[in-house]
C-alpha positions as CSV (number, residue, x, y, z in Angstrom):
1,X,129.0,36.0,113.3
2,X,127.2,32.7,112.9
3,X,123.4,34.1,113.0
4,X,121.8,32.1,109.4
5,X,118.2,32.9,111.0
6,X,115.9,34.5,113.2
7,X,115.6,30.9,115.0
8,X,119.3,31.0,115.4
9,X,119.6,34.3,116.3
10,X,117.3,33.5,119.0
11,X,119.0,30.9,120.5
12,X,120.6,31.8,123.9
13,X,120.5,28.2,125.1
14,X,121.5,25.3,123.1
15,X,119.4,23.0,122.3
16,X,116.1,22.7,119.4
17,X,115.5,26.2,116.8
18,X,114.2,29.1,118.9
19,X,113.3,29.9,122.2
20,X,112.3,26.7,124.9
21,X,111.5,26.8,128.2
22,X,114.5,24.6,129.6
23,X,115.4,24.6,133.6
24,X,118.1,21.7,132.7
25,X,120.8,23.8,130.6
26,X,122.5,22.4,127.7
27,X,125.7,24.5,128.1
28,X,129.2,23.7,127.3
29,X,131.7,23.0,129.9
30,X,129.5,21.5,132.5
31,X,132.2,19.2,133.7
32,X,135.7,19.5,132.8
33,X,137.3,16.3,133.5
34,X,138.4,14.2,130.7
35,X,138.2,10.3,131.1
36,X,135.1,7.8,131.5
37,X,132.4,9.1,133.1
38,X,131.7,7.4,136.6
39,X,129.6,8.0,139.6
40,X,131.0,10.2,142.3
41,X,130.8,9.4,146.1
42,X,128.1,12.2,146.3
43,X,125.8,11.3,143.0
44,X,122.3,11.4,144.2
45,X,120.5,8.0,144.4
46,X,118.1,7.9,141.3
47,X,114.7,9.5,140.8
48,X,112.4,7.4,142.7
49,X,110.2,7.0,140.3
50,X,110.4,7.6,136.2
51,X,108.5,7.1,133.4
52,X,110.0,7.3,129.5
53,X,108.1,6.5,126.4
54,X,108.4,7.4,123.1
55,X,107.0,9.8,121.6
56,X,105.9,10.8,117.5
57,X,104.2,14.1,118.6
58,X,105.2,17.2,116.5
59,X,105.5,19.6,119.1
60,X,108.2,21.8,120.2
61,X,110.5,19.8,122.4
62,X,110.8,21.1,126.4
63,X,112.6,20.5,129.5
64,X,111.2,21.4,132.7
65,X,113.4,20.5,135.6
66,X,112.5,22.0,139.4
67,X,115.3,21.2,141.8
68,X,113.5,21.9,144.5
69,X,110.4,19.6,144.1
70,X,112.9,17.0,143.1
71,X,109.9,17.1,139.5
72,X,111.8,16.7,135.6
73,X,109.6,16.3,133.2
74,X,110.5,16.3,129.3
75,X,108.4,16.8,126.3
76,X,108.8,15.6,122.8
77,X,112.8,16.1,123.3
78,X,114.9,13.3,121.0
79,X,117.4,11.1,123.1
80,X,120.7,13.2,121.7
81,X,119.0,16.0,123.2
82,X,118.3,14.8,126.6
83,X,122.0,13.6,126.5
84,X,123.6,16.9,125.6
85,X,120.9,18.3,128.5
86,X,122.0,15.5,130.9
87,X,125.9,15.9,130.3
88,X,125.5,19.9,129.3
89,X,127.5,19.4,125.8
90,X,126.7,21.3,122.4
91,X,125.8,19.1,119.6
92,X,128.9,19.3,118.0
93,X,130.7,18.3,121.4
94,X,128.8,15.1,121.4
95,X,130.9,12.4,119.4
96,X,129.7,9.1,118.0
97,X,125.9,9.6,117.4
98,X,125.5,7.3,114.0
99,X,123.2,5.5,116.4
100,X,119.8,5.5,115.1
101,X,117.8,5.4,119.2
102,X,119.5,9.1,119.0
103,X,117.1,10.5,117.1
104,X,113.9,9.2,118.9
105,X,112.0,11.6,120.7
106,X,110.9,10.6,124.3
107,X,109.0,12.0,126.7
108,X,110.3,11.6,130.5
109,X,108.4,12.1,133.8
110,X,110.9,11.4,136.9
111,X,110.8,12.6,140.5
112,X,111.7,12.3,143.6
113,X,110.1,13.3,147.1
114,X,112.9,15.0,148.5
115,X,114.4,18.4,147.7
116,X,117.3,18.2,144.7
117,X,119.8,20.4,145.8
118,X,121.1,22.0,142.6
119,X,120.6,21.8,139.2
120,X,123.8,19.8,138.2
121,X,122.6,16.7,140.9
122,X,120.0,16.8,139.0
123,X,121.6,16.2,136.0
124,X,123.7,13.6,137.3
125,X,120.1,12.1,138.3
126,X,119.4,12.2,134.7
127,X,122.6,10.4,133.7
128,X,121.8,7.6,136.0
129,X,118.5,7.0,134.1
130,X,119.9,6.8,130.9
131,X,122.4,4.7,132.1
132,X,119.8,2.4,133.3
133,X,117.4,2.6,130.4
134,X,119.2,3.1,127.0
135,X,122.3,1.3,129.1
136,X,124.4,4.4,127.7
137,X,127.9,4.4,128.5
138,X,130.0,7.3,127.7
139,X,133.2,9.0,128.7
140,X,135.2,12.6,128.2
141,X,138.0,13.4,125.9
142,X,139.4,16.4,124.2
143,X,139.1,16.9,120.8
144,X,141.1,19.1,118.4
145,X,138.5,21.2,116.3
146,X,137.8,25.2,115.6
147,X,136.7,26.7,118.3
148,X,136.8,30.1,120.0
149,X,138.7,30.8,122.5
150,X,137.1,33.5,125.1
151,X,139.9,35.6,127.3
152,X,139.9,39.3,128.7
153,X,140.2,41.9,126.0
154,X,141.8,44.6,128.6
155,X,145.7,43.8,129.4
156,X,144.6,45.4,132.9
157,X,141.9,42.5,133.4
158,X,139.4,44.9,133.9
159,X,135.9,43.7,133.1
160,X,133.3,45.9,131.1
161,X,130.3,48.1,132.3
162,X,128.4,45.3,131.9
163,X,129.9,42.7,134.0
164,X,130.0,43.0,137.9
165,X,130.5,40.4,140.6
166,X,126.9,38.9,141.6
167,X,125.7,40.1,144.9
168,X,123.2,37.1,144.5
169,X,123.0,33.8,146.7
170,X,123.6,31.6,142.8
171,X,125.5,28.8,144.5
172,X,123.0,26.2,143.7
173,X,122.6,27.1,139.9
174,X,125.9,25.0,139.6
175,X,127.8,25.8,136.5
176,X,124.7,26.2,134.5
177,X,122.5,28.5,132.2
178,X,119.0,28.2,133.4
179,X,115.8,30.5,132.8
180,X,115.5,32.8,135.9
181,X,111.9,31.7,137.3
182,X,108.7,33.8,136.1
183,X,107.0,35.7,138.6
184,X,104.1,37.6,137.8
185,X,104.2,40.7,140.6
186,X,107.7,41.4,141.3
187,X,108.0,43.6,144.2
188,X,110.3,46.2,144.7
189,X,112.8,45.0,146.9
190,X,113.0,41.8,145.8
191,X,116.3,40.1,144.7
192,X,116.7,39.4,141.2
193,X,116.2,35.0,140.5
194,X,119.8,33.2,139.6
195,X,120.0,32.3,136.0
196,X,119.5,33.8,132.5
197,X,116.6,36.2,131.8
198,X,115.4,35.5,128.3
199,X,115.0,39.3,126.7
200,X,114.3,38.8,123.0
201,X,116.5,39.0,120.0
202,X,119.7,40.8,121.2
203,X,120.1,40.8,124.4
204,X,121.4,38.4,126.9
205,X,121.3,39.1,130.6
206,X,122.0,36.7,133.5
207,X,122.5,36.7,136.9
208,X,124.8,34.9,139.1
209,X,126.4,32.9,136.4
210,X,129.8,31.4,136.5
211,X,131.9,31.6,133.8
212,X,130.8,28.1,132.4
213,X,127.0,30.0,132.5
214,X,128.1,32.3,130.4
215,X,129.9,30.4,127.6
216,X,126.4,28.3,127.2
217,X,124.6,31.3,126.6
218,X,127.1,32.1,123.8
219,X,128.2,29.0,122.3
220,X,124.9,27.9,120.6
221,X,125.1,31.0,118.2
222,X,128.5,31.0,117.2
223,X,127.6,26.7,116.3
224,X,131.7,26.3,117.8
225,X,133.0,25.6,121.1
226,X,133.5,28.1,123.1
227,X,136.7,27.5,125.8
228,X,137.6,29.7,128.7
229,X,140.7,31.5,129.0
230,X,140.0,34.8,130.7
231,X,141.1,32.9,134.3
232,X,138.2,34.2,135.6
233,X,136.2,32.7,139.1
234,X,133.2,33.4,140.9
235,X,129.8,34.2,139.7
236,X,128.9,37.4,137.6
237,X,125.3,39.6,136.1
238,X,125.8,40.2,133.0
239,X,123.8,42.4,130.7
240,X,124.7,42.6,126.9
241,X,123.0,44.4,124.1
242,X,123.6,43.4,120.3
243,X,122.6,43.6,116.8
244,X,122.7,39.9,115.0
245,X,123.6,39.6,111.8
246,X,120.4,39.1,110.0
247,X,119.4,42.7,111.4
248,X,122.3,44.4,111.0
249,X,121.4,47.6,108.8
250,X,123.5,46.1,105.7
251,X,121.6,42.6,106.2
252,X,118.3,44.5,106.1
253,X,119.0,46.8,103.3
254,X,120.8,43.6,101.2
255,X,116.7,42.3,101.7
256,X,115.2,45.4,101.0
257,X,113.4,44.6,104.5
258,X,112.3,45.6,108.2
259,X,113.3,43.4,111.2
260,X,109.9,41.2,111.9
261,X,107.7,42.8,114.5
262,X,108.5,42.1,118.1
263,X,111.7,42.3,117.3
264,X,113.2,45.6,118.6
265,X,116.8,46.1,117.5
266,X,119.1,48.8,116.6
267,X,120.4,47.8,113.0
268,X,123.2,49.9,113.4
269,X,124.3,48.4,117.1
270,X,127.3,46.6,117.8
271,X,127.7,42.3,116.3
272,X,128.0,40.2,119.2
273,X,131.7,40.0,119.4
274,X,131.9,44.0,119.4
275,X,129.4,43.9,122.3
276,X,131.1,41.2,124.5
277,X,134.1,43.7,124.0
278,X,132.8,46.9,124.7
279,X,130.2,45.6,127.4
280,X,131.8,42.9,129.1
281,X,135.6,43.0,128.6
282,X,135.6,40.1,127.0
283,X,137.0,38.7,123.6
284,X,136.2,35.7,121.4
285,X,139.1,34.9,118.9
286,X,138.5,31.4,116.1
287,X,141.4,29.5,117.0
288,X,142.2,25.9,116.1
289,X,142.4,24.1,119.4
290,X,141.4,21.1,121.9
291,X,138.0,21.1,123.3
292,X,136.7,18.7,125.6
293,X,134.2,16.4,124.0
294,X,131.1,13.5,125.2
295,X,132.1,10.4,123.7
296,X,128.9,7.9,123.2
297,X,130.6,4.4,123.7
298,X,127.2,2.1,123.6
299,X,123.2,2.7,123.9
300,X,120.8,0.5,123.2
301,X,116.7,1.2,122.5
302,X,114.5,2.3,125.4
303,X,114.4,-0.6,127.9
304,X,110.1,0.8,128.0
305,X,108.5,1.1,131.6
């Protein structure tokens, strides 16, 4: 286990310490091809209209993206970080960032008037407008580094009480970890939102993610690439309880502390790797291997409004 702090041990999504409210992910595995990253025939045509300034405010960085009112809007977020949300790569997948415009923080206001039809066109909406702003050129290449390689743990390839086949309409989530959206009075026959729920400190639940999904939820706490060898397709809800490592009973008693209120675990539960065992079927083992990787090739400073 990689948990150093309760910010880490927070982090289900990748991207600044603790918990942000993010709609574009920053997963791993987003797009698998390797080789320079082009336009397809079906990339959207660019936001419409789109603001980006910088920024020296303080506060915790946020990315608010709403397919459906074709609305982005980004807060106090550096320029690495809006890459790694625009191409959905880890920091440490992202190669090449000696680049001081990197670590400028921007804010970005970008829409469109028509409906976005997934999340990834929206990224890909993003890329085009840094592209056109920081001219940033990139492409994909695979990398040999530590990683963790994530297969079935049964030699029956049955999956773990924990994991079922989504009965969810999640197509449009692409292969993406987004928050499921807030609503204040479900009812009770409503269908549970696509996405992952945020449930505090040890405990990950999602619904209708593919298996991409669920590797970003992971990856960000374990600080290593996660890559996908359980041959798995199709979209899965997912609900895992754990103990991290700072709250583990011998953690706690090596303090001579409590966990911090709000924070409801069982000290003597299951690590995470246990868990996605015992819970899900699944198995994480370090191995030394190649991972696919986001090469920066050139960016310049913000070309302003």
């Amino acid at each position: 286990m990689r948990f150093e702090d309760l910010n880490k041990a927070k982090r289900p999504l990748l991207l600044a310490a603790g918990i942000m409210a993010v709609a574009i992910p920053i997963c791993a595995g987003m797009f698998g091809a390797t080789g320079r990253t082009r336009p397809q025939n079906n990339v959207p045509k660019p936001f419409e209209v789109a603001s980006i300034k910088l920024t020296k405010s303080t506060q915790r960085a946020r990315m608010n993206a709403v397919p459906a009112s074709g609305r982005l809007t980004i807060t106090a977020m550096t320029v690495k970080e809006v890459i790694q949300g625009a191409y959905g790569v880890q920091s440490f997948e992202l190669m090449n960032v000696g680049s001081p415009v990197l670590s400028e923080r921007v804010d970005i206001e970008a829409k469109t008037e028509r409906p976005v039809g997934s999340v990834t066109e929206m990224q890909q909406m993003l890329q085009l407008l840094l592209a056109d702003r920081f001219k940033l050129a990139v492409h994909r290449d695979m990398r040999e580094m530590n990683a963790l390689a994530l297969f079935l743990a049964r030699n029956d390839g049955k999956l773990g009480p924990k994991m079922k086949k989504t009965q969810s309409q999640c197509d449009g989530l692409g292969t993406s970890v987004i928050p499921s959206p807030a609503r204040e009075r479900p009812q009770p026959n409503d269908v549970a939102p696509c996405g992952f729920a945020p449930n505090g400190v040890g405990r990950i639940v999602g619904i209708g993610l593919d298996m991409k999904g669920i590797i970003g939820t992971l990856a960000p706490s374990q600080r290593m690439s996660i890559v996908d060898q359980t041959g798995l397709d199709g979209r899965y809800d997912i609900d895992v309880t754990y103990t991290p490592e700072p709250f583990s009973a011998a953690a706690l008693a090596q303090r001579g502390g409590t966990p911090p209120p709000g924070v409801n675990v069982d000290p003597n539960g299951p690590n995470l790797f246990t868990a996605l065992e015992e819970q899900l079927g699944l198995k994480l083992q370090p191995k030394k291997m190649p991972v696919p990787v986001l090469v920066i090739d050139h960016i310049e400073p913000l070309i302003e409004n």
